[in-house]
C-alpha positions, 0 to 999 in steps of 0.5 A: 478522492479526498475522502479516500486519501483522507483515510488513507492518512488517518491508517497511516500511523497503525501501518507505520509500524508495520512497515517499520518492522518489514511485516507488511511491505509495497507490492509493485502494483501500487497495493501493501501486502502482509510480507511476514505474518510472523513479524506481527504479535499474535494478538494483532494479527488479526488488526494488522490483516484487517488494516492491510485490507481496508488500505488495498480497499482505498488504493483501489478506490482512489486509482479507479476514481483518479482515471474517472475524475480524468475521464479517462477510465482505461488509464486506472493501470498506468495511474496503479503504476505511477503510485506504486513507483511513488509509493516506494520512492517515498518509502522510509529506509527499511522498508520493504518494497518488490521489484518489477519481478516481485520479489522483496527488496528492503529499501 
């Protein structure tokens, strides 16, 4: 778990303009997701999506080894959901968030 959130900090500052921009914003289900690719320089696209990915990759990671470290496995779902609402209550002003409907909503 220290590992993953360890990473997680260390991404952070690449993501931050991401977010800042609206480019990439939080899903409801505790995850990030490219929002406007075209908010991105075309050279970065690539990183950018690279970013996203290896962040859902350590989300995953850390809400299932979160529910095994409680032994309690089937408690991943309600851990994603308490993140998620984490998540976007800590999110900067700007930012993009989706709503329990999952659409986008800016903080």
């Amino acid at each position: 778990i220290r590992q993953l959130t360890q990473s997680m900090e260390a991404r952070h500052p690449e993501l931050k303009k991401y977010y800042d921009s609206g480019a990439v914003g939080f899903t409801q289900d505790g995850l990030v997701e490219v929002r406007d690719q075209n908010l991105f320089p075309l050279p970065e696209r690539i990183r950018a999506r690279k970013l996203v990915a290896e962040e859902n990759a350590d989300r995953v990671n850390l809400y299932r080894e979160i529910a095994t470290a409680n032994n309690h496995p089937e408690w991943e779902a309600d851990i994603r959901t308490t993140f998620a609402e984490r998540w976007i209550s800590k999110a900067s002003a700007g930012w993009y968030y989706q709503d329990d409907a999952g659409a986008w909503k800016r903080k």
